[in-house]
Structures are given as C-alpha cells and as structure tokens.
N, C-alpha and C positions, 0 to 999 in steps of 0.2 A: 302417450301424452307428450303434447312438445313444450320443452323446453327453452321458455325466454331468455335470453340474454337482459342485460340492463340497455343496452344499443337497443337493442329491436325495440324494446318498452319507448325509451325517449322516441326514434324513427317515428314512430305511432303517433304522438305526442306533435311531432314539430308541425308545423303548418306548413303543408305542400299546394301550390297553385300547379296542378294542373294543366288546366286549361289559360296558364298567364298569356298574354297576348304580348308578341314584342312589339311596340310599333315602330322600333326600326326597322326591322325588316317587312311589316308590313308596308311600311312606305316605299321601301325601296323596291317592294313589289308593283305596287300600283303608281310608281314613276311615270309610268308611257301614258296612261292616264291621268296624270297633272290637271287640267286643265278640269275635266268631268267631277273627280275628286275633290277639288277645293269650289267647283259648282254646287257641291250639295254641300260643304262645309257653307257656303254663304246664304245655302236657302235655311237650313237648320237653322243660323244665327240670325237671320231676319226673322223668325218663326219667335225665338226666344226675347228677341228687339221689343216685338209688339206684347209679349207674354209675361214677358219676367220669367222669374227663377225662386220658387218658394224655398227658404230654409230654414230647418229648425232650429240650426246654431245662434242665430239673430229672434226676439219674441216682441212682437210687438207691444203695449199694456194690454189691453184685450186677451190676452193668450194666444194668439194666434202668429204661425210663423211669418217672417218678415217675408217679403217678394225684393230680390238680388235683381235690380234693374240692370240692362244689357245694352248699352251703348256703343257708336261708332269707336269712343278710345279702346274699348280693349280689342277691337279690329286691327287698328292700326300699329297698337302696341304689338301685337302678338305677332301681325303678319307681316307689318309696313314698317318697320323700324331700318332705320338707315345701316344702323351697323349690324345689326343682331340677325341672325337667324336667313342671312342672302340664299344660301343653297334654296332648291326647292323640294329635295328632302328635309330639310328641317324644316321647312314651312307646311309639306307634308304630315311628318309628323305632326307637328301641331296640329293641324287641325282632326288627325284622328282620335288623337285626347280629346276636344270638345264634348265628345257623348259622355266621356268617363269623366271630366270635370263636370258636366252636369247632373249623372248619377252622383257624387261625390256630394255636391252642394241640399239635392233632395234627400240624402241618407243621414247625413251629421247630427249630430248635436250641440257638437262643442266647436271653439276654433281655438288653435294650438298658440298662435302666435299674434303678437299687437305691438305695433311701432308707429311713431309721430314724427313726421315728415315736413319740413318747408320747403316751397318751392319760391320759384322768381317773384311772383308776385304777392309774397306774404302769406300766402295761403297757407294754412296747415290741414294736412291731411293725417286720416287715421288708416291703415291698413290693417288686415287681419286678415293671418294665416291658417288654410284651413288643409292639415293634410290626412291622408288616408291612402286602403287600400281599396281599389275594384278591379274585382275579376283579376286579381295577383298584382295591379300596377298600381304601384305609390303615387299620386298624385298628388300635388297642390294647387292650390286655388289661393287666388290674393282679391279682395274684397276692398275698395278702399270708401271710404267716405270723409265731406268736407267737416272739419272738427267747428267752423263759427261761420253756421250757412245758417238762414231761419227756416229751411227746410230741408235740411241734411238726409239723403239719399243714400244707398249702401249702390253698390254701381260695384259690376264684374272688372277686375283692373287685367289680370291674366291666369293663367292655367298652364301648366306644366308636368310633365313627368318627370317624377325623379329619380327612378332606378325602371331598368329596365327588367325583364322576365327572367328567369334563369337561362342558361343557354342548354339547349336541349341534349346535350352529352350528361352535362352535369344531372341535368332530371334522370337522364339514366343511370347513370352510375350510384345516384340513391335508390334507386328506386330494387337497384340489384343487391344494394347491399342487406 
C-alpha cells in the first residue's frame, strides 16, 4: 500500500493547467507571420462585428442572454492606440487572446467588476469587469455601456490577458515532486 504524504494529497488537489497556453511566446513564434496572423485576427472580428457576442453575465427581461455588441472602438482601442501596446508582439498577442476572450464572454455568468466613468463630453459610462480562466489563462474582458442613452447598448471595450501560463521548468518541477 502506498503511503500519502499530506503534499502529495494537497499536489492532487491544486489546479494544474496543463495544456496552459503562453501567448507570449506563442506570438513571438508567429512574429514572421505578422501580417497573415492579424489577417485572421480582423476576419474573426468582422465575423463577430455583424454577429454579436451572447453572454449570460448580462439577462435580458425575457430571460434570455444579452448579445455584447462588437464595434470598430474596441479595434482601435486594442490595436491602434497611440501609446499602448506599439511592438507588434504586443499587438500579436492581443489579438491571440481574442478567441479566449470570446470563450470567456460565452462561458460566464457573473462579472467581477463595475465602475462609472466621465469622459469629455459629459457622458458617463458604465464598465464591467469580467475575468476568468480558459484553457489555464486569466483573462479579462471589459464591457462598457452609455449609463443615459435611450438605447444603451453593452459594446466589447477591450480584452486582455492577465497572467501568463506557468513557465515550463516550473510545470516540471511539480509535477516531479
């Protein structure tokens, strides 16, 4: 008979991804391919433009889940922002979270976080934070909608990763232990 330790029991116990995906370093793989890579990142997002995005963290009265409309701003926010995100590994990355922020948005049911916003022109905005794990990476998603519009819209604002995969020493060194 073998003999558990309390370690081995908790090991068992903790949540191990696997199969987590970095996508650092997947972008910095598919670098030479820039150009093909962010070709399918903009047919996906035209695809989602005309489609929407259902989630069941938002319910409409009816019961039914809300559809996360998909606009040119979170294009430009994400990709085209003047200061943020210049490399075109980081803009790589980005867009290979887009599949995993839109598994994120169809899996949820809750959103973690909510904040009110003024901008230049008086407008107030409502955001809401919606984070999670797929496929081992933490994701967020930010959601914003106009707080005094007569037809207030929920509209994808951006998508991010927030930690990365374990790095693959450290997967082994648990996995040995």
């Amino acid at each position: 008979m073998y003999n558990r330790t309390v370690n081995d029991m908790l090991k068992n116990y903790r949540r191990q991804f696997l199969q987590a995906r970095s996508l650092r370093q997947e972008a910095q793989e598919k670098l030479k391919d820039y150009e093909s890579a962010m070709g399918r990142a903009w047919r996906d997002y035209e695809k989602l433009r005309k489609e929407g995005i259902p989630c069941k963290a938002f319910v409409e009265a009816d019961g039914q889940s809300e559809v996360i409309q998909v606009t040119r701003c979170c294009w430009n926010h994400v990709f085209k922002h003047r200061h943020k995100r210049g490399t075109k590994l980081e803009k790589l990355e980005r867009a290979l979270s887009l599949s995993l922020a839109v598994k994120l948005l169809n899996r949820t049911t809750t959103y973690q976080e909510v904040s009110r916003e003024k901008d230049r022109g008086d407008n107030t905005w409502l955001y809401f934070g919606i984070i999670g794990y797929v496929r081992g990476v933490r994701m967020k998603v930010i959601i914003r909608k106009q707080e005094k519009s007569t037809n207030p819209q929920k509209i994808l604002f951006s998508f991010f990763q927030m930690s990365s995969a374990p790095a693959k020493t450290q997967q082994k060194e648990e996995l040995a232990e």
